[in-house]
C-alpha positions as CSV (number, residue, x, y, z in Angstrom):
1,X,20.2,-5.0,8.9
2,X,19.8,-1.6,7.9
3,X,20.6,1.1,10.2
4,X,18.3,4.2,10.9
5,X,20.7,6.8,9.5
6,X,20.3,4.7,6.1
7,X,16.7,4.1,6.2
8,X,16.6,8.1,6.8
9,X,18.6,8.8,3.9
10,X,16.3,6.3,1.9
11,X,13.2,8.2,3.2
12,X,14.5,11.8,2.2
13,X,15.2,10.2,-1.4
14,X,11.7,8.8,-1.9
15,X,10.1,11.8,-0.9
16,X,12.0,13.5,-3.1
17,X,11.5,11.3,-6.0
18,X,7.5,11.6,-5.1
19,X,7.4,15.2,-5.1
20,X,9.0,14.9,-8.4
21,X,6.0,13.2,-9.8
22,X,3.5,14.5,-8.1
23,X,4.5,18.1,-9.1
24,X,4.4,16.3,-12.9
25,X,0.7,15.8,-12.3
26,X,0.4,19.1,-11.2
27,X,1.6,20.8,-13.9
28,X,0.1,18.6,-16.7
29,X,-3.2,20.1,-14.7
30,X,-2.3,23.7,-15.1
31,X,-0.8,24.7,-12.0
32,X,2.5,25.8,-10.9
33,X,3.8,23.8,-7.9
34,X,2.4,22.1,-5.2
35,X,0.8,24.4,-2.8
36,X,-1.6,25.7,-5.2
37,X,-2.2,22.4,-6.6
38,X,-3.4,20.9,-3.0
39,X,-5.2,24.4,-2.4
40,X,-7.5,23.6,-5.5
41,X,-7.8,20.0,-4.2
42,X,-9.3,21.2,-0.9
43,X,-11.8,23.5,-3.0
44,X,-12.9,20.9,-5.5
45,X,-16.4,19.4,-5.0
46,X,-15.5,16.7,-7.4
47,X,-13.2,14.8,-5.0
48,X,-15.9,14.0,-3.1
49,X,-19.0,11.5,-2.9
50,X,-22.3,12.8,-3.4
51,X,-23.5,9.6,-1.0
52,X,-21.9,6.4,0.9
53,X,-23.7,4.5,-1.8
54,X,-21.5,6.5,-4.5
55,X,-18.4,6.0,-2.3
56,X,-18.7,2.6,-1.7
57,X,-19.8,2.3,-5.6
58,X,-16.1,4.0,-6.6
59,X,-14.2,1.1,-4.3
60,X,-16.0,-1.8,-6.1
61,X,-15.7,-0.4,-9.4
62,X,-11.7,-0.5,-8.9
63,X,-12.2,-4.0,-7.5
64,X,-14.5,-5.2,-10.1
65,X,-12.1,-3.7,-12.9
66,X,-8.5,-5.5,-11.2
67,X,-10.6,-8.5,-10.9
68,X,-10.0,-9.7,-14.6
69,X,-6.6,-8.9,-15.0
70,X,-5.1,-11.0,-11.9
71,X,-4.2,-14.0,-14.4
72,X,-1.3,-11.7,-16.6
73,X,0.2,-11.0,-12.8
74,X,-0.4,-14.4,-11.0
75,X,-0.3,-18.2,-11.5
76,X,-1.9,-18.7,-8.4
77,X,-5.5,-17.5,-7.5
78,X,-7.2,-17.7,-4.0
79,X,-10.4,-19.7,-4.1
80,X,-11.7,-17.5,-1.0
81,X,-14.5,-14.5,-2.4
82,X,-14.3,-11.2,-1.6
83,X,-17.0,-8.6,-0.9
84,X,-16.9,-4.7,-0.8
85,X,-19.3,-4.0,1.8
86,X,-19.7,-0.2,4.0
87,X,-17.6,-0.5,7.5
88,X,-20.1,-1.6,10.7
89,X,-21.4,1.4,12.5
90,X,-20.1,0.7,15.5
91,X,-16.8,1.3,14.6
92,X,-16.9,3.8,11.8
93,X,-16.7,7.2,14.0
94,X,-12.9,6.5,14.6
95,X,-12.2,3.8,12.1
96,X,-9.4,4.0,9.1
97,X,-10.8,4.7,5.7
98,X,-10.8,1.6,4.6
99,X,-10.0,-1.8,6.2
100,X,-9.8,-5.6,5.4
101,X,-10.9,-8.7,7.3
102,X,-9.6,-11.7,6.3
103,X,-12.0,-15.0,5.5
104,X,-12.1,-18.2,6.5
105,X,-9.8,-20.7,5.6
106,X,-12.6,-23.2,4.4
107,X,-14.8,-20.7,2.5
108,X,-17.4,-20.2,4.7
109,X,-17.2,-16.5,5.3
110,X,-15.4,-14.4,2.8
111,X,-13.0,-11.5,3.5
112,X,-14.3,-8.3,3.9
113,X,-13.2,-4.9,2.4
114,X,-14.7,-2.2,4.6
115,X,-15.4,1.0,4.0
116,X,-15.8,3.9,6.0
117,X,-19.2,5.8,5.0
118,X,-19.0,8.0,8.2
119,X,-19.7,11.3,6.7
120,X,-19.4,10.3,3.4
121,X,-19.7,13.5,1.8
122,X,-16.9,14.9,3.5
123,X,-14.0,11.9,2.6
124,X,-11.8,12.6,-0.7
125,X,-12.1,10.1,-3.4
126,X,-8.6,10.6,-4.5
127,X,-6.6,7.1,-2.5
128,X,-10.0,5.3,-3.3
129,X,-8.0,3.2,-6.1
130,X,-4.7,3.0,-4.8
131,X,-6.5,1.8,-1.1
132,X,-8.7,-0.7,-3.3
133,X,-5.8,-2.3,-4.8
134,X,-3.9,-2.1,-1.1
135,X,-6.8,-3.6,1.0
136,X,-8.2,-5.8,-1.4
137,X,-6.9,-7.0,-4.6
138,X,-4.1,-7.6,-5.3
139,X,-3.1,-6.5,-2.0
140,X,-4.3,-8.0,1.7
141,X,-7.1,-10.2,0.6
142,X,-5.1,-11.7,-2.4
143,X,-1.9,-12.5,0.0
144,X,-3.6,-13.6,2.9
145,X,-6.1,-15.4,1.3
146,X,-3.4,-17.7,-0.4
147,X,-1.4,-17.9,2.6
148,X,-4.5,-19.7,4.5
149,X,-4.9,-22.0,1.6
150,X,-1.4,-23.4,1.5
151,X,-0.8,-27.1,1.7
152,X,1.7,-29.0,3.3
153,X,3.0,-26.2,6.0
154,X,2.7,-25.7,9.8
155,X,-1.0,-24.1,10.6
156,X,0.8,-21.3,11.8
157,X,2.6,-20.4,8.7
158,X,-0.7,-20.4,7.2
159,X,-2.2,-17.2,10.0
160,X,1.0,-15.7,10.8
161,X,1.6,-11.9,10.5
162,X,4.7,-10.1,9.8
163,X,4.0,-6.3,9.3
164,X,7.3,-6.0,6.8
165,X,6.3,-8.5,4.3
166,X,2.0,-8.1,4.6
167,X,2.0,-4.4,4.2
168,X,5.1,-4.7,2.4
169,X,3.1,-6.5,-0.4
170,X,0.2,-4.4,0.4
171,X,1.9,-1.3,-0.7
172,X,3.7,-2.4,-3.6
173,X,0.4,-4.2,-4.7
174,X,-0.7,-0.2,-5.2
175,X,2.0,0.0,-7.6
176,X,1.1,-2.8,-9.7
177,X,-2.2,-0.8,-10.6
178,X,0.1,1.4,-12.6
179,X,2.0,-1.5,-13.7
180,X,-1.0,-2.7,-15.8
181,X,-2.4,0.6,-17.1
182,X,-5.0,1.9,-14.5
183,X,-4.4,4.9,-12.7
184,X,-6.0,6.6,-16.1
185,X,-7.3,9.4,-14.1
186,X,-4.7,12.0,-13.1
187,X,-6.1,12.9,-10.0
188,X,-6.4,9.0,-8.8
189,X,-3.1,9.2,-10.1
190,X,-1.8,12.3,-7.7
191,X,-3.6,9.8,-5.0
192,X,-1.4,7.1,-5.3
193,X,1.4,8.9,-4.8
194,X,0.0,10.9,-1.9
195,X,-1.0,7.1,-0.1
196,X,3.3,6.2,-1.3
197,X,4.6,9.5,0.4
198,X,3.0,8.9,3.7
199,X,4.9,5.9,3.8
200,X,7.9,7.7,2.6
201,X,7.6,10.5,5.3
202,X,7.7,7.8,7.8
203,X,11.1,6.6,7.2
204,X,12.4,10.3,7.6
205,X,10.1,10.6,10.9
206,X,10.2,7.6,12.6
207,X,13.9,7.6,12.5
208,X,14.1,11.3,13.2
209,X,12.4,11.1,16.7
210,X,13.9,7.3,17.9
211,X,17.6,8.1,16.3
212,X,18.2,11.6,15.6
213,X,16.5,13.4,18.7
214,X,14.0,15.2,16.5
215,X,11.7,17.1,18.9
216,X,7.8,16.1,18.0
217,X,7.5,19.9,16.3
218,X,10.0,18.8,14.1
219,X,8.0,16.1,13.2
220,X,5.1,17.4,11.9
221,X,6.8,20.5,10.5
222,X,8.4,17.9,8.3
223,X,5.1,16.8,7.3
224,X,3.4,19.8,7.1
225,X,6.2,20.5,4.2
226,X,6.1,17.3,2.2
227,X,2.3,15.7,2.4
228,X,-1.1,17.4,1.8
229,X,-2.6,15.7,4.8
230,X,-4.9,17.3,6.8
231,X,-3.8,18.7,10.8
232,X,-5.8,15.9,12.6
233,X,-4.2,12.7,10.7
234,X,-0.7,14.7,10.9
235,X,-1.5,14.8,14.7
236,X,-2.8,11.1,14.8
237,X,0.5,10.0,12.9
238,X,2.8,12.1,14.5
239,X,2.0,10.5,18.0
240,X,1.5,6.7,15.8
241,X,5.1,6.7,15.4
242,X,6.9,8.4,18.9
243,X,4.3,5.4,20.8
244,X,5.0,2.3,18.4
245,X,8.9,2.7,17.5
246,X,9.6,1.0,13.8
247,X,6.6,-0.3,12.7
248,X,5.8,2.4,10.7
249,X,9.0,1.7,8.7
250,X,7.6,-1.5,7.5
251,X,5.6,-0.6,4.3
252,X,7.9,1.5,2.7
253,X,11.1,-1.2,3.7
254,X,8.5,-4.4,2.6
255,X,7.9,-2.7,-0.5
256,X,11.3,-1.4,-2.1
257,X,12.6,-5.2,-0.7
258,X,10.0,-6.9,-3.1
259,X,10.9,-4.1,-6.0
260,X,14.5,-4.7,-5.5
261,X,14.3,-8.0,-5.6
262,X,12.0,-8.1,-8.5
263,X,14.5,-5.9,-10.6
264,X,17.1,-8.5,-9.9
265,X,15.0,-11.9,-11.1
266,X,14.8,-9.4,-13.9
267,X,17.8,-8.8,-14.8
268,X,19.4,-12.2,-14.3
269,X,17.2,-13.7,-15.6
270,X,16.0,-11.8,-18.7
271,X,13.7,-13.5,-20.9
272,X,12.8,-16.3,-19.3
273,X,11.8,-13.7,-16.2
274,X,7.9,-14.3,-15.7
275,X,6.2,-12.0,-13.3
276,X,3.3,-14.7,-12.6
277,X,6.0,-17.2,-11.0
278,X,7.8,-14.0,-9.3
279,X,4.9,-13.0,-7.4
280,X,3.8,-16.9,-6.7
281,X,7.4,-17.8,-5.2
282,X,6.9,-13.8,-2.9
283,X,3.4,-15.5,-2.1
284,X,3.5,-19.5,-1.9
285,X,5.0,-19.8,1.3
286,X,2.6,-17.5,4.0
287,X,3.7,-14.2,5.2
288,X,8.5,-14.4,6.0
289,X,10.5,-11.9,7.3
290,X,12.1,-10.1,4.9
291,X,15.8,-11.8,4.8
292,X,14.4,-14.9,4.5
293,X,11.8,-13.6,1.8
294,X,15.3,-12.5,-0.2
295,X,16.9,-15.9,0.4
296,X,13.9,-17.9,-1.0
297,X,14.1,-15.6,-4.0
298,X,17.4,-16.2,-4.4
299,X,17.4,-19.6,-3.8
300,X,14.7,-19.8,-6.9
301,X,16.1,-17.4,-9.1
302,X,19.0,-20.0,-8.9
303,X,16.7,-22.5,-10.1
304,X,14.9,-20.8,-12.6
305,X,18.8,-20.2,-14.5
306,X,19.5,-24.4,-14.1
């Protein structure tokens, strides 16, 4: 129910707010502002993976280490495994980063976090934990594993796809990490934020060119001036967003829904607010649309007070 000029406004203030903390990192690291910070970035050799072996190793390892602390964020576990495993050849040239393939609902072939080793050497390390934690755990596999074990619900409750709420969760499953302590490096750090302000940049965009008559330069001067991203993925995105209107909107919206609503279990519920059975009431019913997400949350926040 929000309209565009709003979710524009909301864009400008999250990029804002992420510049904020990214020029924190930057600072703490000895430089002045942002442009020099991402200049140094594009000249340091320790971004990047020696290998595909090392830059698959990285993923795993921020698998491997979320792994043991699901239980102090969830009641519910999935049952179905999950393997980190490089992204098939055939597809790799053109392919995302890093992707995620669901399992199957009775165990027999586990989901898949993919990643690209296409000229290894040459990818940044820096989103490798924030893109773990989004693909994998807690993120897509966690979510859509537990939606195709639910009992007791339509079959297509259990497959169904709803972009706002799956990458939604997906995205504020990045900020968990930080939640719990990780994010120890700076630099993994300064890549979280970069994978949140793409997102934010899209609300500004998106709504720019479908609402406010923003020519396509204007686009990407926009994010020429508030993401380090490289020409060809401003290019790619650019044209993403002027051929599929909206959908690009639905991480960032997803995500501040499931923050907003957190914050109020929080506070009205106080001490007896338990993030385990927050995220297992978000979870325990397969992927909703967003307003009827927030009426279920409602509805048990409401019960958790009788």
């Amino acid at each position: 129910d929000r309209t565009p000029a709003r979710i524009h406004e909301i864009g400008l203030k999250e990029v804002a707010r992420i510049e904020g903390e990214m020029l924190a990192i930057a600072k703490r690291l000895g430089y002045a502002d942002l442009p020099s910070f991402r200049a140094a970035l594009a000249k340091n050799p320790s971004i990047h993976p020696k290998d595909a072996a090392e830059l698959v190793a990285r993923y795993k390892s921020y698998v491997d280490g979320m792994r043991p602390e699901l239980p102090k964020l969830f009641g519910r576990l999935p049952k179905a495994q999950l393997v980190v495993v490089p992204m098939e050849s055939f597809r790799d040239k053109d392919g995302a980063a890093a992707d995620y393939n669901s399992g199957t609902p009775d165990g027999s072939r586990p989901g898949r976090f993919n990643v690209n080793t296409y000229h290894a050497s040459e990818r940044s390390m820096l989103t490798c934990e924030s893109t773990a934690y989004h693909e994998a755990i807690p993120g897509h596999h966690l979510q859509i594993s537990i939606a195709q074990e639910l009992k007791n619900v339509p079959e297509f409750r259990k497959e169904m796809g709803v972009t706002a709420y799956q990458e939604g969760w997906a995205l504020y499953s990045e900020g968990l990490g930080k939640d719990i302590g990780f994010y120890k490096d700076p630099y993994s750090d300064y890549g979280r934020l970069t994978d949140e302000m793409l997102r934010a940049v899209r609300l500004v965009v998106d709504t720019g060119v479908h609402s406010m008559r923003w020519s396509r330069q204007q686009m990407v001067d926009y994010f020429h001036a508030h993401s380090g991203n490289d020409e060809v993925e401003i290019q790619a995105e650019t044209d993403r967003y002027i051929a599929w209107p909206g959908q690009a909107l639905a991480y960032k919206i997803g995500q501040l829904t499931i923050l907003r609503l957190r914050e109020k279990a929080k506070a009205e519920l106080g001490a007896k607010f338990d993030i385990r059975q927050f995220h297992d009431e978000v979870l325990d019913s397969g992927a909703l649309p967003l307003d009827v997400l927030e009426r279920r949350v409602n509805d048990w926040i409401k019960g958790q007070k009788r």
